[in-house]
The first five atom37 places (N, CA, C, CB, O) and aatype in JSON, in Angstrom:
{
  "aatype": [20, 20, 20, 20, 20, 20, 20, 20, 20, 20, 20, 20, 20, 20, 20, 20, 20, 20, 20, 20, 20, 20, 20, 20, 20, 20, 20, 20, 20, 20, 20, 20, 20, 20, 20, 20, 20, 20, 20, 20, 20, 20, 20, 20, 20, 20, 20, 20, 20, 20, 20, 20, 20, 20, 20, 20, 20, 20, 20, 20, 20, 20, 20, 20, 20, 20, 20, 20, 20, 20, 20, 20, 20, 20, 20, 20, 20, 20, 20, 20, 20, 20, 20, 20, 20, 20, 20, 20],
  "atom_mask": [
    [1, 1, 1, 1, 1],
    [1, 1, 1, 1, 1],
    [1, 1, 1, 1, 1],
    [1, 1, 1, 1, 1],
    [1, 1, 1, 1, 1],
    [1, 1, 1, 1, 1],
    [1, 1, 1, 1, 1],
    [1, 1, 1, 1, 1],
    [1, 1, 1, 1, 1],
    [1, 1, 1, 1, 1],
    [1, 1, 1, 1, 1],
    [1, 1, 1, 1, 1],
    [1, 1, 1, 1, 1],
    [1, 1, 1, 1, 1],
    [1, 1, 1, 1, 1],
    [1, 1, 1, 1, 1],
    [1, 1, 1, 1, 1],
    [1, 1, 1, 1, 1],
    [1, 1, 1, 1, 1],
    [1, 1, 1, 1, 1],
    [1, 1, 1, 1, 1],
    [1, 1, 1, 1, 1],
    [1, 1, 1, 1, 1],
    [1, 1, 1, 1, 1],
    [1, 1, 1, 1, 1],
    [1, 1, 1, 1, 1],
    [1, 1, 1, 1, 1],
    [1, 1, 1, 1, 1],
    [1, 1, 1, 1, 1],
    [1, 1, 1, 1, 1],
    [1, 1, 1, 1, 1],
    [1, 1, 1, 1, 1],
    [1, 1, 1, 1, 1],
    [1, 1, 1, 1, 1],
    [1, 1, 1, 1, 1],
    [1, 1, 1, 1, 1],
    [1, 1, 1, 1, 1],
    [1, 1, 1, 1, 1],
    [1, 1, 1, 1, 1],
    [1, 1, 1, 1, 1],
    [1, 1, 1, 1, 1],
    [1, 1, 1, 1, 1],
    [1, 1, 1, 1, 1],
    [1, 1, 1, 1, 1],
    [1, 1, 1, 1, 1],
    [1, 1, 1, 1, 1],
    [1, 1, 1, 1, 1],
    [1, 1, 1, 1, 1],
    [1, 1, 1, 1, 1],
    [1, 1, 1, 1, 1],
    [1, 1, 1, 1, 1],
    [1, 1, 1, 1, 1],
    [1, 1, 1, 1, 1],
    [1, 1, 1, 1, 1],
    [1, 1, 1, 1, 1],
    [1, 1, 1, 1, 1],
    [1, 1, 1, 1, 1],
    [1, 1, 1, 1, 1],
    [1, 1, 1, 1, 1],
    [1, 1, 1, 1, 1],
    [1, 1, 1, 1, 1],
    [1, 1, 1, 1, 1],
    [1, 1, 1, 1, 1],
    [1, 1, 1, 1, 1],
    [1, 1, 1, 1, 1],
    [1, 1, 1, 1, 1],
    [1, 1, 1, 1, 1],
    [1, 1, 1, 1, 1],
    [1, 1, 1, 1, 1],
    [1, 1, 1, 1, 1],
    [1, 1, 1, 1, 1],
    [1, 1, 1, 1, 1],
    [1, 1, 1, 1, 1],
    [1, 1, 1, 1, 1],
    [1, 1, 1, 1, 1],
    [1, 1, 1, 1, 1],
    [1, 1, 1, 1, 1],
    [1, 1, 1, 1, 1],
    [1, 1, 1, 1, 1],
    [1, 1, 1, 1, 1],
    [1, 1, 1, 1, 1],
    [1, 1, 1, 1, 1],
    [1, 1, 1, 1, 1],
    [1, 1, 1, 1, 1],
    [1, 1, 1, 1, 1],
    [1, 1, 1, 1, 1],
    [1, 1, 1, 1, 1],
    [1, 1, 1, 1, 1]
  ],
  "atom_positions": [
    [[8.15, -4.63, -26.17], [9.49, -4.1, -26.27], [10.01, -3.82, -24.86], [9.53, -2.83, -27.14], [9.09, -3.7, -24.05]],
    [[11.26, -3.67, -24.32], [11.85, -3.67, -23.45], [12.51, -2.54, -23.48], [12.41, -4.63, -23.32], [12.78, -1.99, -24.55]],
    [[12.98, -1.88, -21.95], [13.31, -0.64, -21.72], [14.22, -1.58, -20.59], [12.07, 0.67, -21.36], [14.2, -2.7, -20.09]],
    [[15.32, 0.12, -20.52], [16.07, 0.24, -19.14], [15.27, 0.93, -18.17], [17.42, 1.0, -19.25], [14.4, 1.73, -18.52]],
    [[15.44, 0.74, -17.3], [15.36, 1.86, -16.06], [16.38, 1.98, -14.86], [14.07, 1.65, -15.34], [16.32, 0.99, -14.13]],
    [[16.89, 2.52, -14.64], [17.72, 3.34, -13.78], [16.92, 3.83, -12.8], [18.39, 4.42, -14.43], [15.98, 4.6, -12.96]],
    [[17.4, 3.27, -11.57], [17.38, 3.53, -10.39], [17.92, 4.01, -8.99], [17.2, 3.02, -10.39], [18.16, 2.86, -8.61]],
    [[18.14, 4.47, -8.36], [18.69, 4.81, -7.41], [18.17, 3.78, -5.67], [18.36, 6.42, -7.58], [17.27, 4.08, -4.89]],
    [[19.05, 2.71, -5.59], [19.18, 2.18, -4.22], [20.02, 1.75, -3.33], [18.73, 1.49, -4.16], [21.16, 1.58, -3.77]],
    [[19.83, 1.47, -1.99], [20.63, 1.16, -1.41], [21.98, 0.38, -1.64], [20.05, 0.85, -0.82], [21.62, -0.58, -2.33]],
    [[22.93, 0.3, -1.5], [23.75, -0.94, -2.51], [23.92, -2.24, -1.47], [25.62, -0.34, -3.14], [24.23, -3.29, -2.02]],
    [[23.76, -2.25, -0.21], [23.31, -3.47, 0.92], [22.09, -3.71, 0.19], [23.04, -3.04, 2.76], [22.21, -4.52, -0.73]],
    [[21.15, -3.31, 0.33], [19.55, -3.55, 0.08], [19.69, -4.33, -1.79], [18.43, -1.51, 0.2], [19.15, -5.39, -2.09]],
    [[20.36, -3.66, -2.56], [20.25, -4.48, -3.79], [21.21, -5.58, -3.61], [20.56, -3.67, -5.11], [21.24, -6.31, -4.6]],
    [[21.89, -5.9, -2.77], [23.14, -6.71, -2.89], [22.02, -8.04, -2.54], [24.7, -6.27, -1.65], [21.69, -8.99, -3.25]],
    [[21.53, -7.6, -0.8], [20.59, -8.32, -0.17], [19.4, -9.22, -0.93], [20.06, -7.41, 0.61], [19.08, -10.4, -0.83]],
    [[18.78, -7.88, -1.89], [17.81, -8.64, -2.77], [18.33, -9.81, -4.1], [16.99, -7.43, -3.45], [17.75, -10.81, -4.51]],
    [[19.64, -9.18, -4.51], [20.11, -10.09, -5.65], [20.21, -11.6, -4.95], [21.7, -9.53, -6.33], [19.69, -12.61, -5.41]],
    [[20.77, -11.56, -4.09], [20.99, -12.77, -3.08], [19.69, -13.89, -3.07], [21.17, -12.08, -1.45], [19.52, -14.91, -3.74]],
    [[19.1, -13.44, -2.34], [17.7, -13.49, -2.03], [16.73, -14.27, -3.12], [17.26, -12.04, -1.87], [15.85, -15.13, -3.0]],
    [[17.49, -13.3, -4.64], [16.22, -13.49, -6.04], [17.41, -14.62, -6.75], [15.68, -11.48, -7.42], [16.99, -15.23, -7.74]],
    [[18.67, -14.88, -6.37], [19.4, -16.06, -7.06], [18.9, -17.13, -6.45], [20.94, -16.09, -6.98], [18.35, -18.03, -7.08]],
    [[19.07, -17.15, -4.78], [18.23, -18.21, -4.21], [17.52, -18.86, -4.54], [17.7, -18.06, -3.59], [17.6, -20.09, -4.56]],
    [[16.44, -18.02, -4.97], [14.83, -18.71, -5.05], [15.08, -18.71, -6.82], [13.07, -17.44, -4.23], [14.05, -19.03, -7.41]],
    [[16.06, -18.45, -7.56], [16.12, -18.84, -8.75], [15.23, -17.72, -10.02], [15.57, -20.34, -8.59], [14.7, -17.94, -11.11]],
    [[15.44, -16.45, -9.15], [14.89, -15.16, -10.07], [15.51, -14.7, -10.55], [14.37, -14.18, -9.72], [16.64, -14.76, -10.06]],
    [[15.41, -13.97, -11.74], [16.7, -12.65, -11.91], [15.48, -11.58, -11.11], [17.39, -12.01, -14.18], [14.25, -11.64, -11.03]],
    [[16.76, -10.38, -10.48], [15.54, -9.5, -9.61], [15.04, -8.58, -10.81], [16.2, -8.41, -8.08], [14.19, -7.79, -10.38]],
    [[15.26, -8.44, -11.96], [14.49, -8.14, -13.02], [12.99, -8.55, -13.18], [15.14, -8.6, -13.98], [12.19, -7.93, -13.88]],
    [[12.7, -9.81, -12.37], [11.54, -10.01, -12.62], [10.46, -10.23, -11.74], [11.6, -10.74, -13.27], [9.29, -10.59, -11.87]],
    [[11.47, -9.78, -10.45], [10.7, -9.12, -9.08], [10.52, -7.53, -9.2], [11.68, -9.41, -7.58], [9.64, -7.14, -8.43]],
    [[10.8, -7.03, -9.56], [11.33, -5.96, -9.85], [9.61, -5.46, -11.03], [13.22, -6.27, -10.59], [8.63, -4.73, -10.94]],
    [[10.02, -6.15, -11.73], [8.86, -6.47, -12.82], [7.38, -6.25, -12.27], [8.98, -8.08, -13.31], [6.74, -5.2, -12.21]],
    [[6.88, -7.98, -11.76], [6.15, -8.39, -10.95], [5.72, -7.26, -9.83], [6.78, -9.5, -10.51], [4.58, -7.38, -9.38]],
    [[6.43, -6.31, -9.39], [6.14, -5.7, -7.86], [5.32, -4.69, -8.82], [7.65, -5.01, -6.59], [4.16, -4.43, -8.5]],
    [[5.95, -4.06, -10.1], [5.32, -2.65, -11.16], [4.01, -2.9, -11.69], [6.26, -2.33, -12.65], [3.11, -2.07, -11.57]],
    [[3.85, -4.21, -12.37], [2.7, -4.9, -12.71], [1.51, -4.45, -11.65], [3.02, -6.48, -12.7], [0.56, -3.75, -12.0]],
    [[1.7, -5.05, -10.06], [0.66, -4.81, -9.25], [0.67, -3.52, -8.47], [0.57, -5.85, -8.43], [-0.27, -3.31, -7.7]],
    [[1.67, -2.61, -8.6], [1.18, -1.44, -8.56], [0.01, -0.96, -9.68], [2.3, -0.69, -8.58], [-1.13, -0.53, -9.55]],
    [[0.88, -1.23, -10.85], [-0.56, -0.84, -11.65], [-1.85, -1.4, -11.74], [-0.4, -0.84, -12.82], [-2.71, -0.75, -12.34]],
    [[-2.06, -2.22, -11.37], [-2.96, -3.18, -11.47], [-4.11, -2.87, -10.13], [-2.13, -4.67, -11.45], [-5.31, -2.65, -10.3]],
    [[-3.57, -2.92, -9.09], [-3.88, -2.42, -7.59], [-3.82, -1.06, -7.88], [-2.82, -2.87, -6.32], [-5.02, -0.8, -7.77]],
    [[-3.17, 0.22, -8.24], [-2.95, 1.19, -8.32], [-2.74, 1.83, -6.5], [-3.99, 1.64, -9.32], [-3.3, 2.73, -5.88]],
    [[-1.81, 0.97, -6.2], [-1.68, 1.21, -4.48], [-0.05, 0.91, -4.56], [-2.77, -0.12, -3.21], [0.48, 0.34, -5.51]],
    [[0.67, 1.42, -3.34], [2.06, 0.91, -2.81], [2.04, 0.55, -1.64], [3.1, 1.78, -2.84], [1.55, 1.34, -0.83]],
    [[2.52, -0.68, -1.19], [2.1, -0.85, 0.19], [3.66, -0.57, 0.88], [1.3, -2.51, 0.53], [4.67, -0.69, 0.19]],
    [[3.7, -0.26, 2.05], [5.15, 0.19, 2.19], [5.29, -0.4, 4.12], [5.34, 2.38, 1.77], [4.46, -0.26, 5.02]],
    [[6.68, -1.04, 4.15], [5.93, -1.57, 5.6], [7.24, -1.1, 7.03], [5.63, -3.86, 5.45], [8.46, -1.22, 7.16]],
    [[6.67, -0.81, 7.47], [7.43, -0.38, 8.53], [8.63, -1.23, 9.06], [6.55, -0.2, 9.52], [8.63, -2.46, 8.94]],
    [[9.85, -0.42, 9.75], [11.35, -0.83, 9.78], [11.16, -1.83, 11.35], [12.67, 0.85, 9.88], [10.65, -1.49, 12.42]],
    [[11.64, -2.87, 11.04], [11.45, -3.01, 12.87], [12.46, -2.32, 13.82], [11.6, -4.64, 13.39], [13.66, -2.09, 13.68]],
    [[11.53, -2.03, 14.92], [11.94, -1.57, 15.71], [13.04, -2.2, 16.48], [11.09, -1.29, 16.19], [13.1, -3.42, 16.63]],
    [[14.12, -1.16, 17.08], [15.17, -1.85, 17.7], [15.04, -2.02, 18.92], [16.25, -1.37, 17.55], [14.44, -1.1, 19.47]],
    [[15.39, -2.86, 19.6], [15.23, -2.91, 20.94], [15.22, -1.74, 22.37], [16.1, -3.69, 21.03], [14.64, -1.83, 23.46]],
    [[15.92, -0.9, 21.93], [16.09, 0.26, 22.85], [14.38, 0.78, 22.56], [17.6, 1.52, 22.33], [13.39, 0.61, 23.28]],
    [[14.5, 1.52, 21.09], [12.85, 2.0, 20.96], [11.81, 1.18, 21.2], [12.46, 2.39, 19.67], [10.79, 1.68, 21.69]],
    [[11.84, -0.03, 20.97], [10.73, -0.54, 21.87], [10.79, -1.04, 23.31], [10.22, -1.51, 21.25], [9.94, -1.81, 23.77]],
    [[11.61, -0.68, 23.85], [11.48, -0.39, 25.35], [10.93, 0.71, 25.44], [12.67, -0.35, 26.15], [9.9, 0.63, 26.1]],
    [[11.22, 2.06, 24.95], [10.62, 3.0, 25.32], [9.14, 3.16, 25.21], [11.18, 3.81, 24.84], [8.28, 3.35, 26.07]],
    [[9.09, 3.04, 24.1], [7.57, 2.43, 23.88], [6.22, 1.78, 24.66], [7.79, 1.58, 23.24], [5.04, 1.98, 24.97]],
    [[7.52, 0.69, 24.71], [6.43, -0.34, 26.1], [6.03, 0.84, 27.03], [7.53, -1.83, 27.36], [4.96, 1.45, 27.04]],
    [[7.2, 1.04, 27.85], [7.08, 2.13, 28.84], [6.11, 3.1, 28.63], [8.23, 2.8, 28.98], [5.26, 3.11, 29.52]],
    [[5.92, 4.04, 27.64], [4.87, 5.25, 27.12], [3.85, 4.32, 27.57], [4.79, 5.85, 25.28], [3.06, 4.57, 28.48]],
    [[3.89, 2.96, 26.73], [2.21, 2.75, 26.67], [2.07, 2.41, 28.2], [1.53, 1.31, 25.49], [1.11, 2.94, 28.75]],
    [[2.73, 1.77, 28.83], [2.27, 1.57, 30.35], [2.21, 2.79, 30.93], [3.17, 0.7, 31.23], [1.02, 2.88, 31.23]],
    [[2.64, 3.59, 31.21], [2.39, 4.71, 31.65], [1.02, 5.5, 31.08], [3.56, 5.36, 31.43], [0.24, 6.21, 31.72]],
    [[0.99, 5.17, 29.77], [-0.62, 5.98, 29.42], [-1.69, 5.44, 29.66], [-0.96, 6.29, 28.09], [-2.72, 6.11, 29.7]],
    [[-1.66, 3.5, 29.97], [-2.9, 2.85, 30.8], [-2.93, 2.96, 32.05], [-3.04, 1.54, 30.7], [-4.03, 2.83, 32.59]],
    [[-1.95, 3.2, 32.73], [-1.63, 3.51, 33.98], [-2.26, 5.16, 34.72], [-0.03, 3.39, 33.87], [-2.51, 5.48, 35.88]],
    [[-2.33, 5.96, 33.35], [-3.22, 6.91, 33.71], [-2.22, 7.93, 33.79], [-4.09, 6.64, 34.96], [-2.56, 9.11, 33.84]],
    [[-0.75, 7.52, 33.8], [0.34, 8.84, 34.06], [0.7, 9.44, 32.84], [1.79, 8.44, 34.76], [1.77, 9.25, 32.26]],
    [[-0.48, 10.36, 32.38], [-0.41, 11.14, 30.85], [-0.15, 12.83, 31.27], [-2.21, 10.92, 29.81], [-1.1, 13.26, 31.93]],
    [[1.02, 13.94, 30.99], [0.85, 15.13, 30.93], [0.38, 15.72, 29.71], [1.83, 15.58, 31.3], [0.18, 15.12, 28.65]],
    [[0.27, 16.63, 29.88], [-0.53, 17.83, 29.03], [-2.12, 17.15, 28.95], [0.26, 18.13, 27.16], [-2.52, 16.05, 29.3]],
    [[-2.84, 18.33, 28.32], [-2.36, 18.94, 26.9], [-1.57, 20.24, 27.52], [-3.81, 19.42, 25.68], [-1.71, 20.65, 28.67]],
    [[-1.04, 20.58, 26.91], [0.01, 21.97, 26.7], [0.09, 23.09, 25.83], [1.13, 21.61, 26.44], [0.58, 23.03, 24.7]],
    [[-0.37, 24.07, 26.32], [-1.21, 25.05, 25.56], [0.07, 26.14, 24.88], [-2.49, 25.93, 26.75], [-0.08, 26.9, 23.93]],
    [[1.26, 25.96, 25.65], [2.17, 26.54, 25.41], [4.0, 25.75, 24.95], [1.97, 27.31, 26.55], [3.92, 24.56, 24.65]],
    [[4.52, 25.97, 24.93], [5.69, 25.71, 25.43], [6.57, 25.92, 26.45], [6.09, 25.9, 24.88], [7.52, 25.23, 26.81]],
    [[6.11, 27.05, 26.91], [7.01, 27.29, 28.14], [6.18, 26.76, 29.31], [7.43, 28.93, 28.37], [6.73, 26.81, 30.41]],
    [[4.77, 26.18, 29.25], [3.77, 25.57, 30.16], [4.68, 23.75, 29.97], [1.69, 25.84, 29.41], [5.18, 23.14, 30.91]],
    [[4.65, 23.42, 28.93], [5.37, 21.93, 28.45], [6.94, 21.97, 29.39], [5.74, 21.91, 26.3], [7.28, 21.07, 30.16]],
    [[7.78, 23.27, 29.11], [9.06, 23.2, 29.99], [9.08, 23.06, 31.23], [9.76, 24.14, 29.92], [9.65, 22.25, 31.95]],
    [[8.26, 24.11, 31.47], [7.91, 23.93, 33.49], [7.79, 23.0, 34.13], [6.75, 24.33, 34.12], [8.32, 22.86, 35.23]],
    [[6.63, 21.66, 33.23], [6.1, 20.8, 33.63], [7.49, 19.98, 33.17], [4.63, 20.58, 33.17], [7.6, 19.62, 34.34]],
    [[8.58, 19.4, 32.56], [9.88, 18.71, 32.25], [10.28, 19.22, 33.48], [10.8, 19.05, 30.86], [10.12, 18.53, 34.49]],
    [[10.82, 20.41, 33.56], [11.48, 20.73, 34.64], [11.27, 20.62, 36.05], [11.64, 21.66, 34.48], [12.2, 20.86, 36.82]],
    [[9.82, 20.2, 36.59], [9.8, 20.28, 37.61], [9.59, 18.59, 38.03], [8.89, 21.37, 37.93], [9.51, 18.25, 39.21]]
  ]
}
């Protein structure tokens, strides 16, 4: 037997996926389906990270060169020890 379910999503993100599941000749009913199945089945959600935009991974790069590079502060036992060290 068949049920509704009601959901709450993005309306880009469902627009995106309807697109996407006409393409390849799905209704997203049965991606949608398919994704519930192997949660239960797996009893896991795998969930995957946003890519990063270009600004944040510049910064990034930078942190990490600087932390092989050996230029790491703290640890910082305080906060006003963490300010001093910004400030100066």
């Amino acid at each position: 037997m068949d049920t509704t379910m009601l959901i709450k999503t993005n309306k880009a993100l469902k627009q995106k996926a309807q697109k996407l599941a006409k393409e390849m000749g799905l209704p997203l009913g049965t991606l949608v389906n398919n994704y519930l199945r192997d949660f239960i089945v797996e009893r896991k959600a795998t969930f995957y990270a946003p890519t990063l935009n270009k600004k944040t991974q510049r910064i990034i790069d930078a942190a990490r060169k600087e932390y092989k590079a050996g230029k790491v502060s703290g640890p910082f036992y305080s906060a006003e020890a963490m300010i001093k060290h910004l400030n100066s």
